[in-house]
N, C-alpha and C positions, 0 to 999 in steps of 0.2 A: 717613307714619309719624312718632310722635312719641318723641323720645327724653327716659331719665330719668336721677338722678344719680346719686349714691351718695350715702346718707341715715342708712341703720340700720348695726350691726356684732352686733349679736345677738340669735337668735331669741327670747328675751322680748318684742321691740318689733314680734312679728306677732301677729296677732288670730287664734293658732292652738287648735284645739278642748284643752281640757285635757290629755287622754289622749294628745295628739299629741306636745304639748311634753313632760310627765312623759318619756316614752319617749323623747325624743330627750337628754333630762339625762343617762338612764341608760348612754345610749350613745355617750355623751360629747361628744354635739354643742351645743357651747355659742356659739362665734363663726361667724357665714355666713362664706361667701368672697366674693369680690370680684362671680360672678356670680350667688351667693343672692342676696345683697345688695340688686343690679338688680334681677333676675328676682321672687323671692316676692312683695314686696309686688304685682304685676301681674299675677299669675298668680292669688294668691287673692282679689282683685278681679274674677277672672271675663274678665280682658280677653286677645285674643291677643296671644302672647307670640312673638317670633324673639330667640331664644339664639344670639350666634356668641361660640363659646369652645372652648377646645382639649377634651383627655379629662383628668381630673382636676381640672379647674373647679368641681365639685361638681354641678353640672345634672342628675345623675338624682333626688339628695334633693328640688332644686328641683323639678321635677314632680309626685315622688312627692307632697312634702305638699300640691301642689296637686289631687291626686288624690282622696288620703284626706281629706282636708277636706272634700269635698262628698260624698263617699260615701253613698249610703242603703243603710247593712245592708240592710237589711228587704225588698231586694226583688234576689232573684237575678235579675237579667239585666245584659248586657254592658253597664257604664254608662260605661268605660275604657277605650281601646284605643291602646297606644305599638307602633307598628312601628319596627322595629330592621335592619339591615343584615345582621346574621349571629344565627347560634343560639344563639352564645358569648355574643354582647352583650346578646340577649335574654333568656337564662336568669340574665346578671349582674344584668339591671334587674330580671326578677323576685325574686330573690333580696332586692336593695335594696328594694325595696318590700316584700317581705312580712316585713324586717327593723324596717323604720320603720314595720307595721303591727300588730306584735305586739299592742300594748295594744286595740286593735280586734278584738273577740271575733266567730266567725262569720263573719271575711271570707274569700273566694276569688280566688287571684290565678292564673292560669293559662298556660304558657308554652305557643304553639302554633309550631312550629317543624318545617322539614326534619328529614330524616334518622331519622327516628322512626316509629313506626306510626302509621297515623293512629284506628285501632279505637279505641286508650284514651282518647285526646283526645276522640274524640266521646263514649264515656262520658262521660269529666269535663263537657263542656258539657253533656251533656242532664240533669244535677245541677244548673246553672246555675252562675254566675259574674261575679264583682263586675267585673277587671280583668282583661284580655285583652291579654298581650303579645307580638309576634310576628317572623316575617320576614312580607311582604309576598307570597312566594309560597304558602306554606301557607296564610296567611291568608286568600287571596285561594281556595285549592282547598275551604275549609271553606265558603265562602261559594256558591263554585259548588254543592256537596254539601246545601244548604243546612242543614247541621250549626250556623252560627255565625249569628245576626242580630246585626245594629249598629243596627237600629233607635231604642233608648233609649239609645246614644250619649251624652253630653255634651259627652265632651271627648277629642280625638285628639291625639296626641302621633306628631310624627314625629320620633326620635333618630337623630343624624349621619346627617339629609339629605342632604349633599353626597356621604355616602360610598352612599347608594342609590342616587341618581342615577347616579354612575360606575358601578353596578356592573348598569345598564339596569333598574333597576325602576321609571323612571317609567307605564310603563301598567298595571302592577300596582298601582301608590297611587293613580292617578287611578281606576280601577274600584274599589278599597276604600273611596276617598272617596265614590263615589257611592253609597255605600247608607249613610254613615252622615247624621242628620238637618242642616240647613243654621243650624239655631238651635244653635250649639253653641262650644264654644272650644278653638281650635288654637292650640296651642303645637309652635314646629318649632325644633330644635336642628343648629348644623352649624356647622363649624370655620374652614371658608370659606364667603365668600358672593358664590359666581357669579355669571352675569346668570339661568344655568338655577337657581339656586336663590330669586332673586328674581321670576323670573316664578312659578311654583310658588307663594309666599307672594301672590303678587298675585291669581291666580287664585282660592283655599284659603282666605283671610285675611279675616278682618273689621280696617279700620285697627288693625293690630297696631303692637306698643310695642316699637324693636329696642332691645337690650340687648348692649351690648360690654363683657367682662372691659378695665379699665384699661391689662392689659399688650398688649393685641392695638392700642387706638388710638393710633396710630402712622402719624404723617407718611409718606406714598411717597416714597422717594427716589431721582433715578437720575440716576447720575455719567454725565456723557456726557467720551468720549474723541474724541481728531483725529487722525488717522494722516495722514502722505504718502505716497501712492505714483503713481508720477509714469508708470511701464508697467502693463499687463497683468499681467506676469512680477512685478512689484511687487508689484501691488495678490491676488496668489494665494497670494504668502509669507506679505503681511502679514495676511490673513485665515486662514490654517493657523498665525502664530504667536500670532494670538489666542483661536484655537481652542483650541491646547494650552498656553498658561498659564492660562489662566480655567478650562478644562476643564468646561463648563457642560453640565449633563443636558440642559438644552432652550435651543438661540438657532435664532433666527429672523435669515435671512440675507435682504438685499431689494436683488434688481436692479428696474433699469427695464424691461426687456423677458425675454419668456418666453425668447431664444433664450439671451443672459446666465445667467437664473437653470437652467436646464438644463444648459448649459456648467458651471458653476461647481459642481452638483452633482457633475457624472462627474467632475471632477478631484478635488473631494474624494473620492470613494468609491476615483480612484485610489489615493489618498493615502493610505487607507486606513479616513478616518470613515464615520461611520454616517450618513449622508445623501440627503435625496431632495429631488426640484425638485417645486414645486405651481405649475402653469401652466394656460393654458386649454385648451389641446390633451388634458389628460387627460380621458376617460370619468368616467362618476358614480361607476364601481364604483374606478378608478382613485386617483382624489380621494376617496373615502371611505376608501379602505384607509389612502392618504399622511394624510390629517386621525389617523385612530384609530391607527397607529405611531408618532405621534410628540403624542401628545396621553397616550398610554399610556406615553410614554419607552421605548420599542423604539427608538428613530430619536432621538438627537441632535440633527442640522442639518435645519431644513425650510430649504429657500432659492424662494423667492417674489418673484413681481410682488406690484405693491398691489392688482392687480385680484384678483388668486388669493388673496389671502389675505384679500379682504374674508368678513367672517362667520366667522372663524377664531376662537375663542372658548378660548383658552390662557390661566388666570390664576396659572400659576407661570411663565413663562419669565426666565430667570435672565439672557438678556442678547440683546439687538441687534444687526445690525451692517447697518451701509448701505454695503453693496458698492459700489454707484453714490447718489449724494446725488440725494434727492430732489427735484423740480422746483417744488414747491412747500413755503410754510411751514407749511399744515395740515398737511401728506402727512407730513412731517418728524417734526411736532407727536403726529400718531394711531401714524406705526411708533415712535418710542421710546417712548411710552404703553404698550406691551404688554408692557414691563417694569416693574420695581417695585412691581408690586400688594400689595394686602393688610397694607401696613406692610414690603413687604421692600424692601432695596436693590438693584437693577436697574445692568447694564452696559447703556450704549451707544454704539457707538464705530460712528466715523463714516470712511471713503476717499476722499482727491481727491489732486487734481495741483494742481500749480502754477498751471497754468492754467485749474484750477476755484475759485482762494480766492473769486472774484468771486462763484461759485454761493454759497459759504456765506456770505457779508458780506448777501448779497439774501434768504436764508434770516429773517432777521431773528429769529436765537437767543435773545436774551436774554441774551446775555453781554456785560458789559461792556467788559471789556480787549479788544483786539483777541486773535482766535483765534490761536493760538501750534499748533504741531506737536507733538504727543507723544512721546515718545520707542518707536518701536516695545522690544517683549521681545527679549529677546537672540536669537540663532538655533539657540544649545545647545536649545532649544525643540521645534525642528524633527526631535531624534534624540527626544524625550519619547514613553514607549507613548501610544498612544491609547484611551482611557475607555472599553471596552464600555458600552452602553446597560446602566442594572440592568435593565431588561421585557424578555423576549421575546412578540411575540406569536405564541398559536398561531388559526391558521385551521379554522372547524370547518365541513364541510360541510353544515347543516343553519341553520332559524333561525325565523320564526316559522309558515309555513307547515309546517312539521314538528312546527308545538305546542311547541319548543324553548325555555325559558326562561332567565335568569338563575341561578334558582337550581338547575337542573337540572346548569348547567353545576359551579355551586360545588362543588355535594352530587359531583358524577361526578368532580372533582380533590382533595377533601378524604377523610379517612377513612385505616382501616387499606392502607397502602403508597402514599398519595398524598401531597400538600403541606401543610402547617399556612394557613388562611385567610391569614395576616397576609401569606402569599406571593404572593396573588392580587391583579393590578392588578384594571385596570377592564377591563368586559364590555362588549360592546357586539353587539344580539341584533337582525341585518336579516333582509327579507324569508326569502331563503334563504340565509343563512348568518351567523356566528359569530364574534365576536374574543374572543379572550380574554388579556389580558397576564399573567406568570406571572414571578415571578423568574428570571433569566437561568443563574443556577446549579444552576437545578429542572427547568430545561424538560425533560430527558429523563425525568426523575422524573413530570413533568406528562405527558409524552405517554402512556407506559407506563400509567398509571395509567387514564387516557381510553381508551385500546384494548381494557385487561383487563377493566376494570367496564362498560365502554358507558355511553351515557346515557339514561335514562327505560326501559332493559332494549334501547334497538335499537343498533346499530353507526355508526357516523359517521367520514366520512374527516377524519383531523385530521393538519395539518403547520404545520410552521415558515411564516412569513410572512417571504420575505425578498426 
């Protein structure tokens, strides 16, 4: 990948078709933002583009005129197609585009989306249609129907990837990608950028040009802290009083041995957090449930070997702690890594005795000064409530072998007496069965709703995940 700089500050200094710019004067677009800026010049150069920028970045204009630029009125078939996460987001991007298409006489931009009939939709296509924008489910059951060809494709647009990803539609976009053509240009949009959203551009991507808004690059930082605790009894306070001043949605706890990190979860969950141990002793079904409740923030504390939590793939967790100090300096090096990502600042705080300073002096830190003891949090600490997780997940007894998909679940929790989307974590759609995270102050609101409406019209047992 090759990166670009910030160059231009106003759309006159693009080589945009007349009728494009006129229209964007009238509608008062005169100065890019930081990731036009980036992005347009390489996008209407035809080249693939990876946008990581928040929501209000500007990145749907950015598309759209890379859209309408190449456009051939003249020939109704799908030459456009932006998949989008939800129906809300895709009827806004339609909207945006057919706003910045106005001066463009004859065009057809079409919103293909859940929760709608699908009778009319296929009316509108068998019309034809310039620009196709959608969710990823539908889009994918027009294609089954064969109602919708991508054939003459040019250019695919996937908006807040990361947030489809979470929400399991990667084998919905990898079968939508396989029918559109291979000579073409993707542009993929997402706010973060995972390793799953990195593979995806690798696989998808022709050497694509990534593009960062200014305010997002930003140095990783992560404070590491030193606790003493010289017992057992010590080292149990000091990690429940680091737990309740920080009060971190997701830390990663890391003993040396399974029997440790097990131990130290029952005493938390005594204690009363939200906590589970990932060991090797757990089943697949076991360790998949522990990864998605606490990957979904249902679950707070994972407490982990380095062996279990190899392939653990969490790029928000707000902070570390080394129960037991690692045995080696890599080891040390990769578990406080899995904080601070993405420009954020990361806690990591570390447990020994007196008679482990020698393990951390051999550690070879990188600190200079000799390591000094931090001052543990007071113990007023200890009386503090304890943080419900915001996600609960619910468990739904069905999943792909039931035909069951992502958006099936969304469509069956949204709607008249269900949840507003913005409630729903992430999905996650196995063999036979279902997660779905839901706001923790909804969940009854979410269960009720999943019972009364059913899903896909049949019944599914669905409960709390705890």
């Amino acid at each position: 990948m090759t990166f670009i700089v910030l160059k231009t500050i106003d759309f006159s200094s693009l080589d945009l078709h007349p009728n494009l710019f006129k229209n964007l004067s009238t509608l008062g677009y005169d100065s890019m933002t930081p990731t036009q800026q980036l992005s347009l010049p390489a996008i209407l150069s035809g080249k693939d583009v990876i946008v990581q920028g928040k929501t209000g970045s500007g990145k749907t204009a950015a598309f759209s005129l890379g859209l309408l630029q190449k456009l051939d009125v003249k020939s109704f078939k799908a030459q456009s197609i932006v998949l989008c996460p939800t129906r809300e987001l895709a009827n806004q991007v339609a909207i945006e585009i057919q706003k910045l298409a106005r001066a463009i006489h004859n065009i057809k931009i079409l919103a293909l989306c859940g929760g709608t009939p699908l009778g009319p939709q296929i009316g509108s296509l068998a019309h034809g249609v310039h620009i196709v924008v959608g969710t990823p489910g539908r889009i994918e059951e027009h294609l089954r129907k064969g109602t919708l060809k991508l054939n003459h494709v040019s250019t695919l647009v996937l908006d807040e990837a990361d947030r489809m990803l979470d929400m399991g539609f990667q084998e919905a976009i990898d079968n939508i990608i396989e029918t559109i053509p291979i000579n073409r240009q993707t542009l993929l949009f997402s706010a973060t950028y995972p390793d799953t959203i990195a593979n995806i551009a690798q696989r998808v991507m022709s050497s694509p040009i990534m593009v960062k808004a200014p305010s997002i690059h930003e140095e990783s930082t992560i404070k590491q802290y030193f606790y003493k605790a010289n017992t057992d009894d010590e080292r149990m306070t000091a990690l429940r009083l680091l737990l309740t001043k920080y009060n971190p949605e997701s830390s990663l706890v890391f003993c040396n041995t399974k029997r440790d990190a097990q131990e130290v979860a029952d005493e938390l969950t005594y204690y009363g957090f939200y906590a589970l141990a990932m060991s090797g002793d757990l089943d697949q079904r076991e360790r998949d449930q522990a990864l998605i409740r606490f990957s979904n923030k249902s679950v707070s504390v994972l407490v982990a070997t380095d062996v279990a939590a190899r392939g653990l793939d969490i790029d928000s967790l707000d902070m570390v702690i080394n129960f037991n100090i690692a045995h080696y300096e890599q080891v040390h090096t990769h578990r406080i890594g899995r904080t601070g990502r993405a420009g954020r600042t990361g806690i990591a705080c570390t447990l020994y005795s007196d008679r482990e300073t020698y393990k951390l002096n051999a550690l070879d830190l990188g600190i200079e000064d000799e390591i000094m003891p931090d001052p543990l949090p007071n113990e007023h600490y200890l009386n503090k409530p304890i943080k419900k997780p915001p996600m609960t997940t619910l468990k739904i007894d069905g999943g792909k072998k039931q035909k069951l998909r992502p958006g099936d679940i969304v469509g069956g929790l949204t709607g008249q007496g269900g949840i507003a989307f913005e409630q729903i974590g992430k999905i996650n759609v196995l063999s036979h069965w279902s997660y779905v995270a839901v706001n923790s102050e909804l969940v009854k609101t979410a269960l009720k709703k999943i019972n009364h409406d059913k899903l896909k019209g049949k019944s599914f047992k669905v409960r709390i995940l705890s």
